[in-house]
Every structure is written in structure tokens, then in C-alpha cells.
C-alpha positions as CSV (number, residue, x, y, z in Angstrom):
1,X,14.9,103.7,153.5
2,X,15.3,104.8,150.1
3,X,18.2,105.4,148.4
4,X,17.7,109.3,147.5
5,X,17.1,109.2,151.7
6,X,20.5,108.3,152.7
7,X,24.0,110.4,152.0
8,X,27.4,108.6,151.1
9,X,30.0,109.9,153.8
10,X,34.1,109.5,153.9
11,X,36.5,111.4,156.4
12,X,39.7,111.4,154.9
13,X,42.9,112.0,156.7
14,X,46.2,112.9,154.5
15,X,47.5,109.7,155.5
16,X,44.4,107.4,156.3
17,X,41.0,107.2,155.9
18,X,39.0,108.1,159.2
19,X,35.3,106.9,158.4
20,X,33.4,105.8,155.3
21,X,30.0,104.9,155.2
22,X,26.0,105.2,154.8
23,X,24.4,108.0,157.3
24,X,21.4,110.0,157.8
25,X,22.9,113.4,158.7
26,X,26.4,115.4,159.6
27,X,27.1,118.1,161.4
28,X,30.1,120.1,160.5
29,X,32.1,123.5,161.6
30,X,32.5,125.6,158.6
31,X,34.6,129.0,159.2
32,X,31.0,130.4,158.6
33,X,29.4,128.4,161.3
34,X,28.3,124.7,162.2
35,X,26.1,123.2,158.9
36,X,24.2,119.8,159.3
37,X,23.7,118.1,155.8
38,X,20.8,115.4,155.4
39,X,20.3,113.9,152.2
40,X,19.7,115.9,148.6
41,X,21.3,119.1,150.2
42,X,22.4,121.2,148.0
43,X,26.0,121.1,146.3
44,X,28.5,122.9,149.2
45,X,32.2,123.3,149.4
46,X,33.1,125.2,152.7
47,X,36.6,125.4,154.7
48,X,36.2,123.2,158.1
49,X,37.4,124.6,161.6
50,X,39.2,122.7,163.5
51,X,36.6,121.0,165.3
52,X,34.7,117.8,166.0
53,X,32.3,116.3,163.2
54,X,29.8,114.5,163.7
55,X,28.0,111.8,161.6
56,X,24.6,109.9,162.8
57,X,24.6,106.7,160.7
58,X,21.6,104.6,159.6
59,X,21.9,102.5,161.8
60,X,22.0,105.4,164.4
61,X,25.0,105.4,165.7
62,X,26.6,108.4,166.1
63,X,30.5,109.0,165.0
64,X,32.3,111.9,166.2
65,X,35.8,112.4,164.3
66,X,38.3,115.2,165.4
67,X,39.7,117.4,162.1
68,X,42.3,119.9,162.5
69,X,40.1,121.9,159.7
70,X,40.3,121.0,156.2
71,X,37.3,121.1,153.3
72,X,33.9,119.8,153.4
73,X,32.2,118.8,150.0
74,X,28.7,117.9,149.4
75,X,27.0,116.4,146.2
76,X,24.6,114.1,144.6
77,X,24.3,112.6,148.5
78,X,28.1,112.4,148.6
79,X,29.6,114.2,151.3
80,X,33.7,114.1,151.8
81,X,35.6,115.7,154.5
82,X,39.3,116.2,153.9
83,X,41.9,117.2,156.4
84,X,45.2,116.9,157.5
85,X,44.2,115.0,160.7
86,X,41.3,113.0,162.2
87,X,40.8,110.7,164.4
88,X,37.5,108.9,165.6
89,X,36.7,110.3,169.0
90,X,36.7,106.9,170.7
91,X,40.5,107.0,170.0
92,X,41.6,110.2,171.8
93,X,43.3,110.1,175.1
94,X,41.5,112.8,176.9
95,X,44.2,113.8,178.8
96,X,46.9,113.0,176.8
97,X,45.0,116.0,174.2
98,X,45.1,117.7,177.1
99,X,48.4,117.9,178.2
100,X,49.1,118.4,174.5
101,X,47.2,121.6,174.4
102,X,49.0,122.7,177.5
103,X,51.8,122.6,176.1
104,X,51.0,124.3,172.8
105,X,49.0,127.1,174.8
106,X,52.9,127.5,176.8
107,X,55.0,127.9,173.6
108,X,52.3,130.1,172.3
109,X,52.2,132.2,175.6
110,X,56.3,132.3,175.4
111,X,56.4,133.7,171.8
112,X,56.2,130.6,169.5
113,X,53.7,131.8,166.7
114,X,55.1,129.3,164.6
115,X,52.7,127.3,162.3
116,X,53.4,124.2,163.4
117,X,52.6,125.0,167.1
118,X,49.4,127.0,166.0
119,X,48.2,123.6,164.4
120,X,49.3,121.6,167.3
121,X,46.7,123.5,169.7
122,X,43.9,123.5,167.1
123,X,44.4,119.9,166.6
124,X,44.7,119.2,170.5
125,X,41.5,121.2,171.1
126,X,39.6,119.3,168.0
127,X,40.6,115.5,170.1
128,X,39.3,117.4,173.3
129,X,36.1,118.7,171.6
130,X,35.3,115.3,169.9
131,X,36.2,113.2,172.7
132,X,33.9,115.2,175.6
133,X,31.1,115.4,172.5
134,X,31.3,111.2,172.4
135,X,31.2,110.7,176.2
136,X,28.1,113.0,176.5
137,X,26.2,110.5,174.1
């Protein structure tokens, strides 16, 4: 494989980096839509939903990371995710997320608009996303 073939990939948390490494293609949600990058695509910056990525390595595995949204870059083959939280999907407690966007739906329901419980359902529905998306692999 050739080195103009293969894009440069980090997901990085605000307190942790998620996944680093050599891939083949990723597949993103953009507030415009899902995006898949391969290599030499063209310079992007886009604002990520919160959602599950997913990155299909050379080797061909296939990553899937929970981000609570967040910014996508892509350049030279260099492709960087940045958000406040991820987590590899082979991580997440599928029904600890769960319960955990139960209760955020609840607080919601009874009146709490507040932005911390806004954030706690979209990152509880990225963990559920990302961790049914890696079982159905």
C-alpha cells in the first residue's frame, strides 16, 4: 500500500486520546450529514453530531468510537476528530448508556433544558449508537 493510499487518523477526547492510527477510510456524522473520507480527500473542517465514528483500519479492522459531537478536520491524509467525549465502542455498557439516557430523557420530559442534561442524552445516545454499530460487525 502506498503511502499517498493510506490517511493518518487520531480521536481525541478533552481529556484522553481515544484512537490514533493508520486506516483506509472513516465515516463521520457532520451536522450536514454522514461524510466517509478515504485518502487525498479534500481539506474539510465540519462540526460532528453526536454520533458514532467509524474508522476501518489497514489492517481491516473496523473501530467504532462514541463522540458527543465536536470537529472533524481533514488534510494532507491527516484526519483528527476532537470532542469533548469518546469512548471506543467495545467499552460502553449497553445498558448502563441506557439507563443513562432514561434518565436524561426524564429530567428532559420534567423541564430540565439545562445544558448539561442536553449533553448527557446526546452523549448516552452516541455510546448506544456506537456500541449496537460494533456488535452488528
Amino acid at each position: 500500500m502506498a503511502e499517498g493510499d493510506v490517511l493518518f487518523v487520531e480521536v481525541v477526547a478533552a481529556d484522553h486520546r481515544v484512537w490514533e492510527g493508520e486506516a483506509l477510510s472513516v465515516i463521520a456524522r457532520t451536522v450536514e450529514g454522514d461524510i466517509g473520507i478515504m485518502a487525498n480527500h479534500e481539506p474539510l473542517l465540519a462540526l460532528l453530531e453526536p454520533s458514532a465514528a467509524e474508522v476501518l483500519t489497514v489492517d481491516g479492522r473496523r473501530e467504532v468510537i462514541a463522540v458527543d459531537g465536536g470537529f472533524i478536520s481533514v488534510a494532507e491524509n491527516r484526519v483528527a476528530i476532537l470532542s469533548q467525549y469518546g469512548r471506543l465502542a467495545h467499552e460502553i455498557l449497553l445498558d448502563e448508556a441506557e439507563r443513562e439516557r432514561r434518565e436524561a430523557w426524564k429530567k428532559m420530559n420534567d423541564g430540565d433544558n439545562s445544558e448539561e442534561t442536553r449533553q448527557h442524552f446526546a452523549r448516552a445516545r452516541a455510546q448506544i449508537a456506537a456500541a449496537k454499530k460494533a456488535q452488528s460487525a
